[in-house]
Each structure stands twice: as C-alpha cells, then as structure tokens.
C-alpha positions in Angstrom: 51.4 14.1 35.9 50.6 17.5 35.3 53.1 18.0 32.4 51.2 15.1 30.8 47.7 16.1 31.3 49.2 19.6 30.0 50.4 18.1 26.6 47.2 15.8 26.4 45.1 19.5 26.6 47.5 20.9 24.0 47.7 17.8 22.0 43.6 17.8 21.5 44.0 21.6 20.9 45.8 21.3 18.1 44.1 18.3 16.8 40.9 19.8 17.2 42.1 23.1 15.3 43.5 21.1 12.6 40.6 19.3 12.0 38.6 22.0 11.8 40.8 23.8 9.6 41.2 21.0 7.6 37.7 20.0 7.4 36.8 24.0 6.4 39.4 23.9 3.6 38.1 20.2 2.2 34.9 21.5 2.4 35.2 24.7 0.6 36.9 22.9 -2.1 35.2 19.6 -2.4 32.0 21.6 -2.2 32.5 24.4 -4.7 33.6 21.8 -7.4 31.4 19.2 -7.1 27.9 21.3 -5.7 26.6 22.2 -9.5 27.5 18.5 -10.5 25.5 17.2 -7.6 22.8 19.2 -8.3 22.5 18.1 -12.1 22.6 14.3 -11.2 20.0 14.7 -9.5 18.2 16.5 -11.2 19.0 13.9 -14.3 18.3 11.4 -11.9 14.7 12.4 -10.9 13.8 13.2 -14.7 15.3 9.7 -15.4 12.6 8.3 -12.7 10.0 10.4 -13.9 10.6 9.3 -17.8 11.1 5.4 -16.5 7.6 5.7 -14.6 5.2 7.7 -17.5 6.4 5.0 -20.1 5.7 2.2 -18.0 2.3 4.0 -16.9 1.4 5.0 -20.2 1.7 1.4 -21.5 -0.5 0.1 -18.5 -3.2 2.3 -19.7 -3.3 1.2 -23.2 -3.0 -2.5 -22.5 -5.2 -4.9 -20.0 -1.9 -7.1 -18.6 1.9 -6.6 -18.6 2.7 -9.0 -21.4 5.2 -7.2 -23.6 6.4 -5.2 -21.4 9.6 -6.8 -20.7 11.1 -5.1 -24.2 10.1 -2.1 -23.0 11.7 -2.2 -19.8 15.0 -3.5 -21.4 15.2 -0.6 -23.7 14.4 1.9 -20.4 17.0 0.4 -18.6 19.6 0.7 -22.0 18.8 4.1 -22.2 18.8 5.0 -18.6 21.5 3.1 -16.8 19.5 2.1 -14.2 18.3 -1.2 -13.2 14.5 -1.7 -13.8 12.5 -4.1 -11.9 8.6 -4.5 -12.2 6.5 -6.9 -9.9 3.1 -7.3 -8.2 2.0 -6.1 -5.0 3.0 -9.5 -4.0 6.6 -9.3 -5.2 6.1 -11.6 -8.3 8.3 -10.4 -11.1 6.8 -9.2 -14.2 9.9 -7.9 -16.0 13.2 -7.4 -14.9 16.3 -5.5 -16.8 19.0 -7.5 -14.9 18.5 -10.4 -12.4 18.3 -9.6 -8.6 16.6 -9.2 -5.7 14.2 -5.9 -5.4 14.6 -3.4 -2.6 12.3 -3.6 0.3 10.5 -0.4 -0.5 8.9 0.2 -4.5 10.2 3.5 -6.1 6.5 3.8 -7.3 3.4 1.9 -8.0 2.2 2.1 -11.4 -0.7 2.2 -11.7 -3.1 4.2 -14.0 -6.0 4.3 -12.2 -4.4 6.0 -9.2 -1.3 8.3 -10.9 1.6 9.1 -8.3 1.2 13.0 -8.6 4.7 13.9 -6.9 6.2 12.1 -10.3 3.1 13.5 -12.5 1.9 16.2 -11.3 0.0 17.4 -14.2 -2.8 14.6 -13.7 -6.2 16.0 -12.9 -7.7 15.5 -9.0 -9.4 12.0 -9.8 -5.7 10.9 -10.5 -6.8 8.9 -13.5 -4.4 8.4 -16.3 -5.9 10.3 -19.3 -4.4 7.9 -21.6 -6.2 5.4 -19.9 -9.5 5.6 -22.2 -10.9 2.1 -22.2 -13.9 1.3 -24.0 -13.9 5.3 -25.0 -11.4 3.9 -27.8 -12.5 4.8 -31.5 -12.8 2.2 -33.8 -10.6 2.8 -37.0 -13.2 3.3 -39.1 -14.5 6.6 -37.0 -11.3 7.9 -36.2 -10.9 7.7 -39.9 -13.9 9.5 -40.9 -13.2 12.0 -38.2 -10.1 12.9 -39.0 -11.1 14.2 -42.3 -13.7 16.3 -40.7 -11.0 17.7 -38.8 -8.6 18.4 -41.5 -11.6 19.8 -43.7 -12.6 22.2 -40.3 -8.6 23.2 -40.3 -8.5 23.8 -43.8 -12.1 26.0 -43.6 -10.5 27.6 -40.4 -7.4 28.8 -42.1 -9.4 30.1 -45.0 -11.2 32.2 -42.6 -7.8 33.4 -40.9 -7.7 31.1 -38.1 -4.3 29.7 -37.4 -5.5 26.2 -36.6 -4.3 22.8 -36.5 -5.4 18.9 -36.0 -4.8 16.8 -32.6 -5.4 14.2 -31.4 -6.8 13.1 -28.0 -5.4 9.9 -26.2 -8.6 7.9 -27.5 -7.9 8.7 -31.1 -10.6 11.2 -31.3 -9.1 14.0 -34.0 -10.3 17.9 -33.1 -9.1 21.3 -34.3 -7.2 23.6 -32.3 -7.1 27.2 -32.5 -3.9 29.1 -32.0 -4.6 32.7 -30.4 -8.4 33.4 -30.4 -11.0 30.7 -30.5 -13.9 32.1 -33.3 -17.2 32.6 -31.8 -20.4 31.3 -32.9 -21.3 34.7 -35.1 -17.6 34.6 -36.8 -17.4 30.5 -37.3 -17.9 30.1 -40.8 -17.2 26.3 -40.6 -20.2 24.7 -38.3 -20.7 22.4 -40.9 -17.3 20.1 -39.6 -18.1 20.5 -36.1 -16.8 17.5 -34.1 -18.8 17.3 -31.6 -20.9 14.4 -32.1 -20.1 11.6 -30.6 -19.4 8.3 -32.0 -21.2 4.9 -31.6 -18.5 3.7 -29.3 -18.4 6.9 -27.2 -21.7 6.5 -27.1 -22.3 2.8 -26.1 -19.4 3.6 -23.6 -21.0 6.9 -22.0 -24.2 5.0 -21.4 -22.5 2.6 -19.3 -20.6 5.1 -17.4 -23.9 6.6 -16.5 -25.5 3.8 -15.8 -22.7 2.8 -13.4 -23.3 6.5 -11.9 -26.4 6.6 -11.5 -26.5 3.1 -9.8 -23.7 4.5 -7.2 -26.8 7.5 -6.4 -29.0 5.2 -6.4 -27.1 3.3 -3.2 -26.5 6.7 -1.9 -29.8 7.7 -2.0 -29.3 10.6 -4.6 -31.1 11.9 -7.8 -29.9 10.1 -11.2 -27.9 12.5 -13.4 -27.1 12.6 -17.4 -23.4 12.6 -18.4 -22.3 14.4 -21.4 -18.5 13.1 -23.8 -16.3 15.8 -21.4 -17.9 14.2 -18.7 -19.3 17.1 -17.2 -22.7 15.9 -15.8 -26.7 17.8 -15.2 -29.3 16.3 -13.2 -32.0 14.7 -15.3 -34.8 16.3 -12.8 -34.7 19.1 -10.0 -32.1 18.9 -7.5 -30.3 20.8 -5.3 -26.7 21.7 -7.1 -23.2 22.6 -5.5 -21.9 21.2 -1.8 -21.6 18.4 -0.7 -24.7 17.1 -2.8 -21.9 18.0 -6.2 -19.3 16.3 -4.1 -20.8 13.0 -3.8 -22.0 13.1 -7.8 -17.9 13.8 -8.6 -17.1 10.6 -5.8 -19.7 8.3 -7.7 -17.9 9.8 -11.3 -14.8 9.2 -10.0 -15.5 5.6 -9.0 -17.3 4.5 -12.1 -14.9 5.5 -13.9 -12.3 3.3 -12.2 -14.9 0.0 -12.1 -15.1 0.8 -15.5 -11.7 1.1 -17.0 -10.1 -1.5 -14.5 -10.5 -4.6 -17.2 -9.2 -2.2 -19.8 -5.9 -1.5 -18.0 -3.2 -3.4 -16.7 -3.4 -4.7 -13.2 -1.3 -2.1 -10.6 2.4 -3.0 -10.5 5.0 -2.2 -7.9 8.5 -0.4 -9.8 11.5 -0.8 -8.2 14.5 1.2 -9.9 18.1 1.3 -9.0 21.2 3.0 -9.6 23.7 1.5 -11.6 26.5 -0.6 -9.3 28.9 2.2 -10.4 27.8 5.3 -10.6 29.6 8.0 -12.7 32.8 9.8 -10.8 32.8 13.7 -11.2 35.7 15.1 -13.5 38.4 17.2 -11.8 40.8 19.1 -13.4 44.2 18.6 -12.7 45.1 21.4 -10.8 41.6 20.9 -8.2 42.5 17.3 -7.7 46.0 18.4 -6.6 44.8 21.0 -4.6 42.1 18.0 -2.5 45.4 15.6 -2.2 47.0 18.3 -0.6 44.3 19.0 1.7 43.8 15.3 2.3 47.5 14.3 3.1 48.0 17.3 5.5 44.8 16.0 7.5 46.0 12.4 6.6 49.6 13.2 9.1 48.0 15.4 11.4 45.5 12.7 12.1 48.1 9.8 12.4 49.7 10.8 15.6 46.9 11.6 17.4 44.8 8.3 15.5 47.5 6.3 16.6 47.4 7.4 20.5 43.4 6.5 20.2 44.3 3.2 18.6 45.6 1.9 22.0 42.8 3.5 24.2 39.8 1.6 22.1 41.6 -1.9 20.7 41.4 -3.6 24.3 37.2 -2.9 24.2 37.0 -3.6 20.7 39.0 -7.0 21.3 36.9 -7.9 23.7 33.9 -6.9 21.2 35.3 -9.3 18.6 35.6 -11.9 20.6 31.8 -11.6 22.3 30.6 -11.5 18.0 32.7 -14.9 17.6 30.7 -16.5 20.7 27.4 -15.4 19.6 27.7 -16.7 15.9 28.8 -20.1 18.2 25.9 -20.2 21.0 23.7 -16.8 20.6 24.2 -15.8 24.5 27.7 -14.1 24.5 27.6 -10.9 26.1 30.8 -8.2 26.5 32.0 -6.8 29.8 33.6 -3.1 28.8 34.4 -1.1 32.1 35.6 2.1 29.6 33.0 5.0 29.8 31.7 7.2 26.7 31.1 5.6 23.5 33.0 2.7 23.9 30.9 2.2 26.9 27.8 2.9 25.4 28.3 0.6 22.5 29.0 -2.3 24.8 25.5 -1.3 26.2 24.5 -1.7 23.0 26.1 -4.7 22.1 24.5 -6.9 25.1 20.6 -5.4 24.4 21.1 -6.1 21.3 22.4 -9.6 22.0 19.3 -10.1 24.4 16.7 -8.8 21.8 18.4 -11.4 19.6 17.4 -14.1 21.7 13.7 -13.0 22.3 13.3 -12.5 18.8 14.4 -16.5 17.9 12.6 -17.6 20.8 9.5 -15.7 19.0 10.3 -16.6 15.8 10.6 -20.2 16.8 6.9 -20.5 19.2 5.6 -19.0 15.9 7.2 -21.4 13.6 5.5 -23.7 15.9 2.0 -22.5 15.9 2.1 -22.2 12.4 3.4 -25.9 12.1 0.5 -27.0 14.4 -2.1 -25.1 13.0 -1.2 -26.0 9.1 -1.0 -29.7 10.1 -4.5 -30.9 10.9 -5.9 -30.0 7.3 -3.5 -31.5 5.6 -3.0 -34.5 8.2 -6.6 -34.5 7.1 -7.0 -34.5 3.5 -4.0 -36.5 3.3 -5.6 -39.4 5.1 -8.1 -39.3 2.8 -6.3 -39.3 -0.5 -5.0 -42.7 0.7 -8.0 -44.2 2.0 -9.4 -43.4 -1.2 -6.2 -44.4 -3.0 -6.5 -47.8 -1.3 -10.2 -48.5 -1.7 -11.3 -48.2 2.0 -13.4 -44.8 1.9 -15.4 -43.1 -1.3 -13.7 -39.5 -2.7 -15.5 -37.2 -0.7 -15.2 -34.0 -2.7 -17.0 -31.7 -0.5 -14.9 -32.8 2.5 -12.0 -32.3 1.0 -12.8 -28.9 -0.4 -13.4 -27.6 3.1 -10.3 -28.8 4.4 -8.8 -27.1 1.4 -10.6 -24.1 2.1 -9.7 -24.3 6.1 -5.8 -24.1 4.5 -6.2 -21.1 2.3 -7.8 -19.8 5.6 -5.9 -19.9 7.6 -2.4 -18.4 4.9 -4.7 -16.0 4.0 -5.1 -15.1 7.7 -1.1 -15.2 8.2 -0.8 -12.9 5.6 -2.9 -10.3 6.8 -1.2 -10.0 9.9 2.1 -10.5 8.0 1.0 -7.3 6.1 -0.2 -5.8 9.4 3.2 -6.4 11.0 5.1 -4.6 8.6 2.6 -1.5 8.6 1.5 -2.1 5.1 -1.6 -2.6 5.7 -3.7 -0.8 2.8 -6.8 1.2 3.5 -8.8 3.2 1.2 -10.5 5.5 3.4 -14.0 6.8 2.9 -17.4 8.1 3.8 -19.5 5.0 4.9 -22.9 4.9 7.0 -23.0 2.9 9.8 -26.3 1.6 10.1 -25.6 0.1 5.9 -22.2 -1.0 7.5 -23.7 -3.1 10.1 -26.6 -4.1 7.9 -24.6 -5.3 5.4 -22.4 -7.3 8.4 -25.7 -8.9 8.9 -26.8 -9.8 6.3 -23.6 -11.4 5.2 -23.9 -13.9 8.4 -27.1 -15.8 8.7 -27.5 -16.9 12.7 -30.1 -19.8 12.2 -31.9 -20.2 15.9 -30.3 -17.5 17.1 -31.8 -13.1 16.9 -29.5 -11.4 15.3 -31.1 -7.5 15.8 -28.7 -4.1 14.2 -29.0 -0.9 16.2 -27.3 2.0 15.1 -27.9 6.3 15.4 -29.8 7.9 12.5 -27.5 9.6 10.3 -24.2 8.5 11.4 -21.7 8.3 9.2 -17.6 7.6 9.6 -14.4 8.0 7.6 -13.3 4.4 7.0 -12.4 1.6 4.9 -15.7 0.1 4.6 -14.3 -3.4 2.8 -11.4 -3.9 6.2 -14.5 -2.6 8.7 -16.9 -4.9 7.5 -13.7 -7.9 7.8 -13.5 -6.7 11.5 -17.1 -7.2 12.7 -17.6 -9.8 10.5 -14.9 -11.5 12.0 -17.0 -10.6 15.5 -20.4 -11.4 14.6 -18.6 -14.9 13.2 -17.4 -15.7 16.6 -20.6 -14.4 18.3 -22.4 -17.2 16.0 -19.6 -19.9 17.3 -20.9 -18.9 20.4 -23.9 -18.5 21.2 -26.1 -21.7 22.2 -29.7 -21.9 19.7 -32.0 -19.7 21.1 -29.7 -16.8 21.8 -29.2 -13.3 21.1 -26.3 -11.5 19.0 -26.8 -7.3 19.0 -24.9 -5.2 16.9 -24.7 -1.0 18.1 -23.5 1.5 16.5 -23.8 4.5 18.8 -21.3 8.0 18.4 -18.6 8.5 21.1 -18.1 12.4 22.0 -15.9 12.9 18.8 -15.7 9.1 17.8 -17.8 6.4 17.2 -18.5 2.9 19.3 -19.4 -0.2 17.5 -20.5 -3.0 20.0 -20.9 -6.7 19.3 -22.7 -8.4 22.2 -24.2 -11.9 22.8 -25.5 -13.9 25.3 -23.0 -17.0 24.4 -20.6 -19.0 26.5 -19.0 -15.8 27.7 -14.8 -15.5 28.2 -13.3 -15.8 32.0 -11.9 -12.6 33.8 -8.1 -14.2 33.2 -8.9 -15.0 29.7 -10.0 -11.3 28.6 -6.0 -9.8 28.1 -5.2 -12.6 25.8 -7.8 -13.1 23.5 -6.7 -11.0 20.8 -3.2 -13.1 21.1 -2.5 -15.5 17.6 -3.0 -18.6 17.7 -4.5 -18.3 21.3 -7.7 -20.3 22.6 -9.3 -20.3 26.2 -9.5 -24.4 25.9 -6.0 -25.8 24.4 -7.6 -29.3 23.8 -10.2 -27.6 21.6 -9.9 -28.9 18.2 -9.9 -26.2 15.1 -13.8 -27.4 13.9 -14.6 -25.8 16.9 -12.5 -23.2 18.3 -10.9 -21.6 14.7 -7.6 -20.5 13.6 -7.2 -18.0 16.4 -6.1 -15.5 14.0 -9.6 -14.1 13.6 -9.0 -11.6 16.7 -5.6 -10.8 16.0 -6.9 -9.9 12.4 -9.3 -7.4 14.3 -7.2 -5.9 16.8 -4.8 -5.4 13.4 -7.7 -3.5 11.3 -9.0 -1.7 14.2 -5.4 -0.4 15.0 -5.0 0.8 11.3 -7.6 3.0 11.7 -6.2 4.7 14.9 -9.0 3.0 17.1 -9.1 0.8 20.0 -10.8 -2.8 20.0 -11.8 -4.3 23.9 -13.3 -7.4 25.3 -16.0 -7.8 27.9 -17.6 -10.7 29.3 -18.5 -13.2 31.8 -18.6 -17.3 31.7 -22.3 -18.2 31.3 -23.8 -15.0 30.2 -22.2 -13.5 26.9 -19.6 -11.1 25.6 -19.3 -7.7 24.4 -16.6 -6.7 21.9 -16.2 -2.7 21.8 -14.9 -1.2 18.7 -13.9 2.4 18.8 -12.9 4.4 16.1 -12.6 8.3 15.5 -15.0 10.1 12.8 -12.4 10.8 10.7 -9.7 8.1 10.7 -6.8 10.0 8.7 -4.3 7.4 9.7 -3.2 6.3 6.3 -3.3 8.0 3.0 -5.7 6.6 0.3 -3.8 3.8 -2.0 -4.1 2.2 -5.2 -7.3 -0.1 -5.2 -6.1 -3.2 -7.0 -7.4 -5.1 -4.0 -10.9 -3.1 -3.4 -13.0 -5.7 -5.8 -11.6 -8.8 -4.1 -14.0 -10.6 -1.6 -13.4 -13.5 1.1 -14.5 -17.1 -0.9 -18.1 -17.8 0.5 -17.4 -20.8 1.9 -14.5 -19.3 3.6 -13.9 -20.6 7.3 -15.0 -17.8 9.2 -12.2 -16.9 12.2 -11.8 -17.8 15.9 -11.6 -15.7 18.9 -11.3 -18.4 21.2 
C-alpha cells in the first residue's frame, strides 16, 4: 500500500512537472507567433465595427426611414466579411446580409440622435450626429449661389496670400477655410464674399428651433433666449448667465434639437454584427508549426498514461450522469446519486439543483401560460360573440363596444410586455431633472375622479432625478386604482414629501381598503384579492406588477398600506438621484398610452 501511494505521489509529480513544462514551452511559442497577429485582428476587427456603424449612422441621418438600406448593408457585409443584421428595438428585421437569427445582445444602436461615443468618439456632448441636419438642408438653388461666393472669397483670399480653400459642411453650406493664420478684420481684403448670412431655409429652420427653445423655458420657468446659425444662443433681455441657469438653456437646446430633427432621420435601429462562420487561421511557417507539433505530441504521450488512469476514476460518475440526462429528457425528475467527492461530486450537486430549478421553472412557466390564457380569453370570448350575433342578425354592430374590448386586448399585451422588458432588465429609462409637484400635477390632471377629491400636496422646490414619462406610468397606475376604489364621495391624496436623502411619494384614499393577508401579494401578476371578480372590475392585475417593475428600475422601493373599510396608502420611495441606468436612445420618449386605454388593476 505504501509503494502504491509512493508511485501515485511520484506519478502526479511528474505529470504535474510536465504539464507545466509543457504548457511554459506551448505558451512561449504559440504566444510569441501569434500575439502581434492577434493584436492586428482585432484591431481590424474594431475598425471594421466602427466603419460598419458610421455608414449605417450616416445614412440614418440623411434619410427619414431605412428603406434602401438593404444595398448598403450588402455591400458592408461584401467588403467586411462579416454578417450584418439591422432590426428594430423590437427585433423586426430591416435588412439583413445573410438569413439568421440575431444574437441576444445588439453590437450598437444606431441611432443619430443619440451617437454611441465608445465607437465615435469624436461627436460633440449633445451626442447628435452632425450629419444629421434636417430642415437646416440648403436648397440647391442656395447652395449653388453660395458656393460661388465661396470660390470667389478663396480666389480673393489667395490673391491676398492666404492659402485657402472651399468645404463643405454636412448641410451643404460651402465656406472658406484658411490654412495657417485666419486674416483679421484690418487685413481681410475680401468682406465683400462673406458667408455669413444665412439662407431662407436656415432661417425658417432657426426660427423654429427657437421657438421650440424658448417654449421648453417657458415650462421651466426661464427667460426666452435668441439663437444665432452656430447655435450659440444670448438672452433677449437681462438674465443671470453661467450655472446651472446656462445648463438648463443647453438641456432645452439639446432637446429641441432632437424634437426637431426626429421626423428628419431614420427611426433608431438595433445592429447586430457577426463574425464570419470561419474566421481566418494565422500563417505559420514551416519550421514554427514543427516546432508546436513537437510540443504538442510530447504533452500529447505524457498526458495519455496519466489521462488514461483518470479515465477509470471519473467514467462510473459520468455513467451514471448520462444515464440521469436520458431520464430527464423522458420524465424531467431524474436526479444522480454520485458518492465520489471533489468535482465530480460537486457537479452531481450541480446536476440535481439544476434538475430541480428545471422543474420550478416549467411549473412557472406553465401557471403563467395559464394566466395569460385566462386573462386574453374574456375579450376575445367577448368580441367574438358579438361578431356572430351580429353575423347572424340577433344584435346591432356595436362599434364602441367592440373597440373597448379591443383596447382591453392591446392592454393587457402591452402590459405583458413591459414586464417582459422588466424581466430581462431592459427596461429603458432616460433619466432627468423633473419637479415633483408638476409630476404629480400632471398625474392629476391626467385622471379625472368624478364625485370623488382628488387634492396634490407636494414640498416647494423639490425636484428628483427620474424618468418623468415611466414615473408618471407608476402613479398613474396608482391614482387609477385609487379611482377603482374609492366609493363617490371619497378622497384620493397625492404627497410628495423628501425622505432624509430620498424622496416619498404617497397615494392614499379612503376606498375599500386591502386585508392584512392580502398586503404581500398585491404586487403579484395576475393577482386579485376576490378571484370571482370579473376583469370590468378588478383589471388585468398587471397594473401593480408594472409599478413595483418601474419603481425597482429606479433603485426605489414601492409598499402597501391599508385596512378593509377605510382606504389604502401606497408609498413610493425613490432616491434624489436615481443613477441606476445610463441615459438611452429616446425612440420611445414621444410615445403615450392610447386615451382610452384600460387603466390597470391592483386588485
């Protein structure tokens, strides 16, 4: 026994020796020849991306939809070797160099309002495409008359012994540039071809830029300001300059700009791109692929023996691995019984969690394959019904009925796919200063509470870092179920009160109130307090889920208070500065819940 468990000490001696010798050598060699070649493919690789992404962008920002673009993305994909893929946020194809299936994750979204700057970094701070001029366009007839004043101010330039030449700017405006030293205002000789003037389109175009500006102030409670054609911007009467006051002029700028230009430029587009299914192998010499097979056989017999003495120890778990796979692709519940310790041991272990996580997750997936079943099937039970009483004479078409049965459905998808979105931790938010008091006012306003006092109470001056469009979705969806709620007569408050470093909004009425045993499950899909109640009366039950999904997104907390008889109170808490999620392309910013939406349930 001891002469054995000597030669099993010396044996992994000299295996581990070898392989660590061997591994060195193959290392040394492998790496030394094939380091600088790595290091170019990817290099080639990222400027490939790169090159892929600013043709693609810059076509977005000359053109107001992707139709076209396929040829482009076929002669990217010639050129680059690489397969192309371009789709909505929704995964809808818009062009694709080769049929397939996207990854999960985009390589970029393209999108020229919002410019990836780890690909471009040489976009400015508003992350605007420059290319993306919009209405700022010259017609031909002025870029035409410009750009012989340009060429006659080179021409005067280079008389005077300016080394100049004509550009042109991404709008199609023509202007003079001066190599070296720009004249001054003594020693320019040719003022009489400035270009400075702007043209009747920049001109029409500015004035509803500023307009757009002026109306953001306006909301914010700030002084109207004059935009110039760089726009660089003055205030058209006294005001206090620099700060935050300069801060929120550049915010409002930087939006207008955007509300502007979005009809001008093609909608944001997800771009997937992939390597080719083979990539190219490095070239070896001769002599350096002799010397690797030489490296590799040595460890290649080394490693036999002592692979081969392993084999035996790990094929009896493994078998009985194999054969526990076979049963669960039959009945789902097999689980392994490995009495070997270590790894082998461990990944048994692993095997039977993994096989018990399997069966939660199709019990889940099956309860909510149910719920969706049952909640999808009374609107269309509904309108079904009466497309054939109507079909056979028994009952008038009832437009309006059917609409909101219609508009239950679209509901309660568009419901499912907000927490589907949620789920996956996509959830966008596009973070920003919003007041709280215009928050909750604009909440209220939104939901008229006929016989019922709906009163808004909020601190002076507060203001949190949010995404004002999801916020308002949240309370709306609570003030909505508040309304459900609450007999005529009643009262619905909403607070908004600050928190030590956070901020509290509360949503209280005096409605039917939620029992003690209820309260841990009312944020649960698909749950109500009363089973039997029908949909007209108790909602989706998404509406709650929805909140506790936006709430979370914003690293706050969401509770539930009440007592059967005499109200509830919901208690949002959020911090002052959210910071959970970095700001994202707005594609989605403009789009509103349908008014005659559904609202959501929380019981």
């Amino acid at each position: 026994m001891r002469r054995r468990s000597g030669l099993r000490v010396k044996l992994l001696a000299a295996s581990v020796l070898v392989a660590v010798c061997s591994v060195a050598a193959t290392a040394w060699v492998v790496g030394t020849l094939t380091s600088g070649a790595i290091q170019q493919q990817r290099g080639q690789a990222l400027a490939e991306d790169t090159r892929v992404y600013d043709t693609l962008l810059a076509y977005a920002a000359r053109h107001p939809a992707w139709n076209g673009v396929d040829r482009i993305v076929a002669d990217l994909a010639a050129k680059t070797g690489r397969k192309i893929t371009l789709t909505t946020h929704d995964r809808r194809p818009i062009a694709a160099s080769a049929p397939g299936t996207p990854p999960a994750t985009p390589s970029a979204v393209v999108d020229p309002l919002a410019v990836d700057t780890a690909l471009l970094p040489s976009v400015g701070p508003d992350r605007i495409d420059p290319r993306a001029t919009g209405p700022f366009t010259l017609r031909t007839a002025e870029v035409r008359a410009l750009r012989r004043l340009a060429q006659l101010r080179v021409e005067c330039l280079r008389r005077t012994g300016f080394d100049a030449k004509a550009v042109t700017s991404p709008s199609g405006r023509p202007d003079v540039q001066v190599e070296g030293t720009e004249p001054t205002p003594v020693r320019d000789a040719c003022t009489k071809y400035e270009l400075t003037r702007s043209t009747r389109t920049e001109a029409k175009a500015l004035r509803q830029l500023n307009s757009l500006v002026n109306a953001c102030l306006n909301r914010e409670g700030r002084d109207p300001v004059k935009l110039s054609r760089d726009l660089t911007w003055t205030w058209t009467r006294p005001a206090v300059v620099g700060g935050p006051v300069a801060e929120g002029v550049n915010g409002c700028l930087d939006t207008s700009r955007r509300e502007q230009l979005r009809s001008h430029v093609a909608p944001a587009a997800w771009l997937f791109i992939e390597s080719a299914p083979t990539a190219p192998a490095l070239n070896l010499s001769p002599g350096n692929t002799a010397r690797i097979a030489a490296v590799a056989a040595a460890i290649l017999v080394l490693s036999a023996a002592i692979s081969f003495y392993l084999a035996t120890r790990v094929i009896h778990p493994l078998r009985a691995l194999t054969a526990a796979v076979h049963r669960m692709r039959e009945d789902g519940t097999a689980k392994v019984s490995v009495s070997a310790g270590g790894e082998l041991g461990d990944l048994a272990a692993a095997f039977n969690e993994m096989a018990e996580h399997r069966l939660r997750l199709e019990a889940l997936r099956k309860d909510m394959v149910s719920d969706v079943a049952h909640e999808l099937r009374t609107p269309l039970s509904n309108i079904r019904g009466w497309l054939e009483a109507v079909e056979d004479g028994v009952a008038p078409l009832d437009t309006r009925r059917l609409l909101k049965e219609s508009l239950l459905l679209q509901h309660i998808i568009d419901d499912l796919q907000d927490l589907s979105i949620a789920d996956a931790g996509k959830l966008r938010l596009h973070p920003e200063p919003a007041g709280l008091r215009d928050l909750l006012d604009q909440v209220a306003a939104a939901h008229p509470a006929p016989g019922l006092t709906l009163t808004v109470t909020a601190a002076p001056g507060l203001t949190l870092e949010a995404d004002p469009v999801r916020l308002r979705q949240a309370v709306g969806n609570l003030v909505t179920n508040a309304i459900r709620h609450t007999p005529p007569g009643g009262h619905i408050a909403l607070t908004g009160r600050p928190l030590g470093d956070q901020v509290a909004i509360e949503v209280a009425d005096t409605g039917t109130g939620i029992a003690p045993e209820d309260l841990p499950h009312v944020f649960d899909r698909f749950w109500r307090a009363d089973r039997s109640r029908s949909r007209k009366g108790g909602g989706s039950g998404l509406g709650l889920a929805i909140v506790r999904s936006i709430v979370t997104a914003h690293g706050g907390t969401v509770t539930a208070a009440g007592t059967p008889g005499e109200g509830t109170v919901f208690t949002i808490t959020l911090p002052l500065r959210t910071g959970t999620a970095p700001p994202t392309p707005r594609r989605d910013r403009s789009r509103r819940p349908p008014p005659d939406r559904p609202p959501a349930s929380r019981r």
